[in-house]
MARTORKOL-538386 format. One record per residue (C-alpha): residue in three letters; chain; y negated, z negated, x; residue number from 1. Coordinates in pm, 1 decimal, padded with zeros to 6 digits. Example, Ala and Ser with C-alpha at 12.3 -4.5 7.8 and 13.67 -1.06 7.14 Angstrom:
<kepas>
rest/kette/north/up/east/nr
Ala/A/00450.0/-00780.0/01230.0/1
Ser/A/00106.0/-00714.0/01367.0/2
</kepas>
This chain:
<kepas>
rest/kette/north/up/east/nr
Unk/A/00000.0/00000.0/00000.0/1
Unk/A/-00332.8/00100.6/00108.5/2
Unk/A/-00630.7/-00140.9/00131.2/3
Unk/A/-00900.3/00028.4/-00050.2/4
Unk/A/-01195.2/-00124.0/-00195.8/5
Unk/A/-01082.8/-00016.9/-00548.4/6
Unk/A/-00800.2/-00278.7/-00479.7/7
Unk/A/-01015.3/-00534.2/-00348.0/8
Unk/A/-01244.7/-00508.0/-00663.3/9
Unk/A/-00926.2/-00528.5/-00888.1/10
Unk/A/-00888.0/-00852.9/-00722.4/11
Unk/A/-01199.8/-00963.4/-00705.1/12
Unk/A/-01189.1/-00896.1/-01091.7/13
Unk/A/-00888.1/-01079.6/-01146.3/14
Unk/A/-01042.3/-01394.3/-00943.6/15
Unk/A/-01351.6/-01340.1/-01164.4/16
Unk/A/-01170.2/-01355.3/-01463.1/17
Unk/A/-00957.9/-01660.8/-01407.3/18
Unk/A/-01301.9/-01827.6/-01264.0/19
Unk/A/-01416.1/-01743.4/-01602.0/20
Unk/A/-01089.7/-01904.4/-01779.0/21
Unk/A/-01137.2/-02243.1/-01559.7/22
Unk/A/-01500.5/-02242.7/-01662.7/23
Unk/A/-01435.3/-02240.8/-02053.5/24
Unk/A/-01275.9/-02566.6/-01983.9/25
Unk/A/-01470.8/-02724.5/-01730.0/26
Unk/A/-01789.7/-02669.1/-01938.7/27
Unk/A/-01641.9/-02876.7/-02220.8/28
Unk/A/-01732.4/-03161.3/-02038.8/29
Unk/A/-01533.3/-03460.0/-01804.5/30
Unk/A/-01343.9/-03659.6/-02122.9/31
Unk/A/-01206.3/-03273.3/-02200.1/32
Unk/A/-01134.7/-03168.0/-01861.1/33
Unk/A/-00918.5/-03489.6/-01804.0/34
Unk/A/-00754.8/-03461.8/-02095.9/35
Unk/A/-00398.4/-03279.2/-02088.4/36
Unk/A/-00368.3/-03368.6/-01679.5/37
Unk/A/-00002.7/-03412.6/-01559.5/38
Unk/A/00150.8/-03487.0/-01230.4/39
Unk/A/00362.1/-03295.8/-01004.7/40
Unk/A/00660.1/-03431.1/-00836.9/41
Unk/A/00437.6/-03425.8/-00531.9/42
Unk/A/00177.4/-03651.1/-00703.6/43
Unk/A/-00083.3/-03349.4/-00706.8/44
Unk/A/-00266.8/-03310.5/-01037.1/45
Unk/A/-00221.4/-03019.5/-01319.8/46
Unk/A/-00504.9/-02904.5/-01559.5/47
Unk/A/-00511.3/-02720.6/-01840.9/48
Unk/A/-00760.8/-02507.0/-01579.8/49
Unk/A/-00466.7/-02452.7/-01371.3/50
Unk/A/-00228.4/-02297.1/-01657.3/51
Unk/A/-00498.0/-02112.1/-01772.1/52
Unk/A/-00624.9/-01975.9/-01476.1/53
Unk/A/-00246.3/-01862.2/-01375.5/54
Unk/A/-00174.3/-01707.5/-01664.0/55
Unk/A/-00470.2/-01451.8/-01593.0/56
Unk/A/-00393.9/-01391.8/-01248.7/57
Unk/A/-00012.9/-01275.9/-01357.7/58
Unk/A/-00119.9/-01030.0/-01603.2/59
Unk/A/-00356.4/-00923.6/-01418.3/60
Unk/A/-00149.4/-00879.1/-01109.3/61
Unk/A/00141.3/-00749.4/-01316.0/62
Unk/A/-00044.9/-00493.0/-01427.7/63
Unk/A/-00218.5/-00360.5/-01138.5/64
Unk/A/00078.3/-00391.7/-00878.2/65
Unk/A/00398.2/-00426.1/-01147.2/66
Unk/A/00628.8/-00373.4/-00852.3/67
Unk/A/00529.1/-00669.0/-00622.6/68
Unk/A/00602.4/-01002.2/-00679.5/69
Unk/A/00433.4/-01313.0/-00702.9/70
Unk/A/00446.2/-01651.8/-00555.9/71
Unk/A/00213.9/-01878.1/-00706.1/72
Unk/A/00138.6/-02276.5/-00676.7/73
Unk/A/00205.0/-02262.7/-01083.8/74
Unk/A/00503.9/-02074.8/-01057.3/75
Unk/A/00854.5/-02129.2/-01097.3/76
Unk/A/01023.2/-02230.8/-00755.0/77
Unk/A/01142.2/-01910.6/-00618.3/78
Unk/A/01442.9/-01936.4/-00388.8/79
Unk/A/01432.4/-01797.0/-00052.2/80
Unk/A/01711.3/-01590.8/-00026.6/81
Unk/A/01502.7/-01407.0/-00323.3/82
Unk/A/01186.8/-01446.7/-00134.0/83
Unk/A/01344.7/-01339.6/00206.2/84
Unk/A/01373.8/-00970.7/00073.6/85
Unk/A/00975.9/-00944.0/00025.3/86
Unk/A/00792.6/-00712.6/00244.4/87
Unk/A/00482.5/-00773.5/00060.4/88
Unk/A/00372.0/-01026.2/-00214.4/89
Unk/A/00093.9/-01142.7/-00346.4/90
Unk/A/00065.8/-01517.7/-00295.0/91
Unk/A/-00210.7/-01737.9/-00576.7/92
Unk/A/-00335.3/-02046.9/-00569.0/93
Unk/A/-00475.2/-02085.7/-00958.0/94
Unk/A/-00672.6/-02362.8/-00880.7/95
Unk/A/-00762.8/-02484.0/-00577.4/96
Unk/A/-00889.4/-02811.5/-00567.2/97
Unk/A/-00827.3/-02939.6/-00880.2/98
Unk/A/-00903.4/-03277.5/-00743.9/99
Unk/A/-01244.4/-03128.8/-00678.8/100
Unk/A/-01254.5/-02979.0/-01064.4/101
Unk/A/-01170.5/-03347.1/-01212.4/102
Unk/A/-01430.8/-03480.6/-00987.0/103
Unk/A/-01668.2/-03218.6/-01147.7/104
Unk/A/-01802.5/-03151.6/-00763.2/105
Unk/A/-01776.4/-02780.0/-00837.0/106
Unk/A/-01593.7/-02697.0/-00500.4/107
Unk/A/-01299.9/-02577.7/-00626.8/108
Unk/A/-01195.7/-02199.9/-00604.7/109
Unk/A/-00910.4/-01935.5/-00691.2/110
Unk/A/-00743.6/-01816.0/-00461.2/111
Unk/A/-00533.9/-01440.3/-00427.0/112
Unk/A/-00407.4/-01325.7/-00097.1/113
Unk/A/-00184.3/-01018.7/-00037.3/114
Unk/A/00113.5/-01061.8/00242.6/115
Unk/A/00240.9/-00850.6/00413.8/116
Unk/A/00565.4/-00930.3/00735.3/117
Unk/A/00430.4/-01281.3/00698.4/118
Unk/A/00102.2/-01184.1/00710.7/119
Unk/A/-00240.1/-01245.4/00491.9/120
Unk/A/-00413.6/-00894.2/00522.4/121
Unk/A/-00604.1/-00912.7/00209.9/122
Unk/A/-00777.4/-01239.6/00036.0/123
Unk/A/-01018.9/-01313.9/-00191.7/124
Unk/A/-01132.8/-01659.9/-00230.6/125
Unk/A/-01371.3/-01739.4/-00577.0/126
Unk/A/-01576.7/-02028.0/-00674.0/127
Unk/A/-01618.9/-02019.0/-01042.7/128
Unk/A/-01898.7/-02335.2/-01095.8/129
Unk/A/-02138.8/-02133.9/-00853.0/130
Unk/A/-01995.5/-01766.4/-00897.6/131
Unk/A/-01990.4/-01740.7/-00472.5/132
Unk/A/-01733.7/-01474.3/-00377.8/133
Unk/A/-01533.8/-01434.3/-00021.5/134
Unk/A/-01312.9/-01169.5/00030.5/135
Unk/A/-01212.1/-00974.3/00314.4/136
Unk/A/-00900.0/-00772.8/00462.0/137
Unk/A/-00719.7/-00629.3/00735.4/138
Unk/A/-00922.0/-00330.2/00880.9/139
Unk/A/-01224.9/-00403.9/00658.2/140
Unk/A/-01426.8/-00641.5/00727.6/141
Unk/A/-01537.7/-00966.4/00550.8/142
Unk/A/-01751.6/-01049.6/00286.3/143
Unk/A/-01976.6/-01268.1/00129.3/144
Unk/A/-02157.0/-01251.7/-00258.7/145
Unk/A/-02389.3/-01520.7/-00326.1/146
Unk/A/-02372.0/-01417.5/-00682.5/147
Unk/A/-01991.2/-01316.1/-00745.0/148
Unk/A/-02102.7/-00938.4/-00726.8/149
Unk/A/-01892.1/-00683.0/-00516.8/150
Unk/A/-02142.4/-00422.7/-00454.9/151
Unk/A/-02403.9/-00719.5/-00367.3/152
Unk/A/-02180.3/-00853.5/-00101.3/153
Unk/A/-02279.9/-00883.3/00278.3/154
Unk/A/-02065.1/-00874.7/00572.9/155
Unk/A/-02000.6/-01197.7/00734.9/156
Unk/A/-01852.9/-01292.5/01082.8/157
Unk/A/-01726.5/-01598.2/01184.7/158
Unk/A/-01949.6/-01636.6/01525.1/159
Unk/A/-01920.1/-01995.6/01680.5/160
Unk/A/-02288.7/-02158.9/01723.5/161
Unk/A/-02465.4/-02124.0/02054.3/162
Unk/A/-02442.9/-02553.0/02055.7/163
Unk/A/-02064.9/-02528.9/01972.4/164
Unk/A/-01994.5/-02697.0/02379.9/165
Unk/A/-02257.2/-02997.2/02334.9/166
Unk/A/-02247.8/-03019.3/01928.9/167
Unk/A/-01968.9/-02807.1/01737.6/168
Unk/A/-02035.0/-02811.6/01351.6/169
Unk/A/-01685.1/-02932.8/01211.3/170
Unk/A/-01598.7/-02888.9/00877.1/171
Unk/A/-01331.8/-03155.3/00727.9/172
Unk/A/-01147.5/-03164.0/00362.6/173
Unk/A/-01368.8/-03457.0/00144.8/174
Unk/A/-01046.9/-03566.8/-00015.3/175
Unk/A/-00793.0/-03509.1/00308.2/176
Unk/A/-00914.6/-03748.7/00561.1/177
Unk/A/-00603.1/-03899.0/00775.1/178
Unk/A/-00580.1/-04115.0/01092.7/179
Unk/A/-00520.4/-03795.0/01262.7/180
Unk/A/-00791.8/-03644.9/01201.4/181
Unk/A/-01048.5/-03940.9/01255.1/182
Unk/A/-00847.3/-03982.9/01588.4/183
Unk/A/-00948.9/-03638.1/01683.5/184
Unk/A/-01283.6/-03667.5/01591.8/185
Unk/A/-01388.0/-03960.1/01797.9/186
Unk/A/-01217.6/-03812.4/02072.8/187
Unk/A/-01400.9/-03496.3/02063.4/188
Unk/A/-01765.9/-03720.5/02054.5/189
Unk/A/-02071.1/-03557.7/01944.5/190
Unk/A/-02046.7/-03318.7/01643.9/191
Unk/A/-02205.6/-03212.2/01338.0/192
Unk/A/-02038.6/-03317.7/01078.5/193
Unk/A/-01971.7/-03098.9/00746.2/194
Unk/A/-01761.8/-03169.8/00459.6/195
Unk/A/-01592.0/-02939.3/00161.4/196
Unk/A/-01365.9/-02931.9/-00085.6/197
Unk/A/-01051.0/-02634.6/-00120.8/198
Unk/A/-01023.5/-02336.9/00042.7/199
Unk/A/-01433.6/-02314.9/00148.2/200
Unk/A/-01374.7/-02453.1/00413.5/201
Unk/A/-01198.0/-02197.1/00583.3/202
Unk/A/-01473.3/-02014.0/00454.8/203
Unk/A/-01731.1/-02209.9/00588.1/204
Unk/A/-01596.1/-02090.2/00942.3/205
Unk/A/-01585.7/-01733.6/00863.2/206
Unk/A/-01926.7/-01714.8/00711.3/207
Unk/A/-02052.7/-01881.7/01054.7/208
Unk/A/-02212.4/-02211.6/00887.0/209
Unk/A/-01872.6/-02411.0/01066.3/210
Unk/A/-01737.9/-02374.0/01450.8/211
Unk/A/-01430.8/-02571.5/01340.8/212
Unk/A/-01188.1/-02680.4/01071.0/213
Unk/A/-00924.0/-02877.5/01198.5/214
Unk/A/-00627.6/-02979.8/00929.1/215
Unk/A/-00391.8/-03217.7/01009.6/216
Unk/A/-00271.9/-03307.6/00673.0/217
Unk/A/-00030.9/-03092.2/00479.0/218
Unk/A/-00089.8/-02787.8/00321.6/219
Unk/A/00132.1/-02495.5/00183.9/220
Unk/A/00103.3/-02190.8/00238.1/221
Unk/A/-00078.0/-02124.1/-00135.9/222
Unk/A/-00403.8/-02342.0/00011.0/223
Unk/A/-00433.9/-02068.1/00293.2/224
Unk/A/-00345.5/-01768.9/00255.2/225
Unk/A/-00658.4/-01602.2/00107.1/226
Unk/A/-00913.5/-01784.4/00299.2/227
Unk/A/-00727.7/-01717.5/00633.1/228
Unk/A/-00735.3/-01371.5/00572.7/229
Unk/A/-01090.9/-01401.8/00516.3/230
Unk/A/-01118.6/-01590.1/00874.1/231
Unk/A/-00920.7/-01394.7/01025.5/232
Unk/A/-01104.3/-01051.6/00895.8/233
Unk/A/-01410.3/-01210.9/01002.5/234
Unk/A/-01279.5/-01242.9/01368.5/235
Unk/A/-01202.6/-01601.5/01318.4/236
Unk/A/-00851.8/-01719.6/01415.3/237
Unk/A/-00626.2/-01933.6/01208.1/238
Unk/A/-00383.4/-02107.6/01476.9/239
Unk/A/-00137.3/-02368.8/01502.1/240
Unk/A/-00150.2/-02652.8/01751.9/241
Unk/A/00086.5/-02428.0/01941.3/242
Unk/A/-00195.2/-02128.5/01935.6/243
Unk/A/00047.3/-01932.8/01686.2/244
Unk/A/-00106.7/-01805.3/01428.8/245
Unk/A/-00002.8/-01968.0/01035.0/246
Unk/A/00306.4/-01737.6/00930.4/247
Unk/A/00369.2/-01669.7/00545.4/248
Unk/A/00695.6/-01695.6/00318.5/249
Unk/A/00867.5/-01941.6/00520.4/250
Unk/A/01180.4/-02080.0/00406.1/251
Unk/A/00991.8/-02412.7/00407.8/252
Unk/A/00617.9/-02309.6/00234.0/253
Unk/A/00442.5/-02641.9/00394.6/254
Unk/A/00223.5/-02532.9/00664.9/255
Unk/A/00182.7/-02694.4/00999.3/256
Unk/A/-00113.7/-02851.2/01121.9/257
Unk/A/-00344.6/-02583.8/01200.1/258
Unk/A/-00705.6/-02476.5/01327.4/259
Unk/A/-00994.3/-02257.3/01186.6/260
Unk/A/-01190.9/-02144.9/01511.1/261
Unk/A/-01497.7/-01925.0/01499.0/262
Unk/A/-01507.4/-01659.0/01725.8/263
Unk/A/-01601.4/-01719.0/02070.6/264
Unk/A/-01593.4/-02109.6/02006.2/265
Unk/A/-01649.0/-02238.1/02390.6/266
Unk/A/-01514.8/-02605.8/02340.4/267
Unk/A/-01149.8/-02723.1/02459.3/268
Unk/A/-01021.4/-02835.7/02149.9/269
Unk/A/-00650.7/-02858.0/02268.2/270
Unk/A/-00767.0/-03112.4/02551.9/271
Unk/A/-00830.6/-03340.2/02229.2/272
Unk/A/-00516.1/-03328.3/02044.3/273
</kepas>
C-alpha cells in the first residue's frame, strides 16, 4: 500500500470523527462522563468515550482498507499465531488517556498508526478537546494543525534545543511518574521540566517544544505506535535503553522502557540510566 496523502486524510478523517464521538460525551459534563466507567483486568479505566470512539475507527477502517486487520486497545484479544501472519495492520488506540478525559484536563487523543514488518510508517495522533492534529509517515514528512485542518497543517521537525547539553527540556507522563524515572531525573541535574498527558508527549518531541521523553513505566504497543511514527517522521528517534528502536506486533504487546530523542540531542542520556 502506497502512502498518499489521500490516505493520510482518510485517517485523519477517521481520527476527526471519533474526536467528534468522544466530544458528544465529554461535553455532557463530569457526573455524565463518569458515569458507565468500568475496569479492565489491568485496573485501566473504560468510558463510554472509549466504545464509542472504537466503534468509529472500525467502520471507518473497514471500509477504507477492508482487507487489513485491526488491533485495537478495545478489541478482542487477538492471538498471535493469528497476528504473526500480518504484514501490515493498522494498530488504534480509541482513547488515549482516558485518565486524562475523566480528569477533564483535555489531553487525551486518538490514536491510528499503520504497521508495517513491525514497523509504524504512518500515524496520526488527534486531540479532540482542542482539535490539534499530528500526523506524519514514512517518506513524508511530519505535520502539525493547530486547528485539526489537513490542508492548514505545517511541517514540523523534531530538532533538539541549542541548551539541550546545559538544560534539556524533558517531557514526563502527569499520571506515570515512577521511582525510575525520578531516579533518572535527579541524576541528569538541571532540566526544564514539561509535563503531558497521552500520546502528546511523543509529540511534544517531534514538534521541537521537548529534547526528551523518557518512559520507564509500561506501555503497549497501542500508546505508541502513532505518535512514534510521528517522531520518527520528524527525524526524532524512538529507542530502547538498548538503542533499538520500539518493534510492533510482538508476541508480548507491552513495550519496553524506551526514549523519545529529538534530533541532534547532544546530552549522554545513557551515562544516566
Amino acid at each position: 500500500m502506497d502512502i498518499t496523502s489521500d490516505l493520510i486524510k482518510d485517517i485523519v478523517r477517521i481520527a476527526e470523527e471519533a474526536g467528534s464521538a468522544i466530544m458528544d460525551i465529554y461535553g455532557l459534563g463530569e457526573c455524565s462522563v463518569s458515569e458507565g466507567v468500568s475496569y479492565k483486568d489491568d485496573g485501566s479505566p473504560l468510558t463510554e468515550a472509549d466504545t464509542a470512539s472504537n466503534t468509529v475507527i472500525m467502520t471507518g477502517l473497514k471500509g477504507l482498507t477492508p482487507r487489513l486487520p485491526v488491533l485495537s486497545e478495545e478489541s478482542v484479544e487477538i492471538p498471535f499465531g493469528e497476528r504473526s501472519t500480518w504484514e501490515r495492520f493498522w494498530l488504534v488506540d480509541p482513547l488515549d488517556g482516558t485518565k486524562e478525559f475523566l480528569r477533564r484536563s483535555g489531553e487525551f487523543t486518538v490514536n491510528i498508526a499503520l504497521i508495517e514488518a513491525g514497523r509504524p510508517i504512518l500515524g496520526v495522533v488527534y486531540v479532540p478537546a482542542s482539535a490539534v492534529l499530528y500526523f506524519g509517515a514514512e517518506g513524508v514528512g511530519a505535520f502539525k494543525s493547530d486547528g485539526g485542518s489537513f490542508e492548514g497543517a505545517r511541517a514540523i521537525t523534531a530538532v533538539a534545543s541549542a541548551k539541550a547539553r546545559e538544560i534539556p527540556r524533558i517531557v514526563a507522563s502527569r499520571m506515570h511518574r515512577d521511582d525510575k524515572l525520578e531516579d533518572f531525573l535527579s541524576r541528569i541535574g538541571a532540566h526544564e521540566p514539561v509535563s503531558m498527558g497521552s500520546s502528546l508527549k511523543f509529540c511534544l518531541v517531534a514538534d521541537g517544544s521537548a529534547d526528551l521523553y523518557p518512559r520507564f513505566g509500561p506501555t503497549m504497543e497501542w500508546d505508541t505506535g502513532a505518535a512514534d511514527a510521528i517522531v520518527r517522521a520528524s527525524g526524532g528517534v524512538v529507542t530502547d535503553h538498548n538503542g533499538e528502536e520500539l518493534k510492533y506486533n510482538k508476541p508480548d504487546l507491552h513495550n519496553p522502557a524506551f526514549m523519545v530523542i529529538g534530533a541532534g540531542f547532544p546530552f549522554p542520556w545513557q551515562e544516566y540510566l
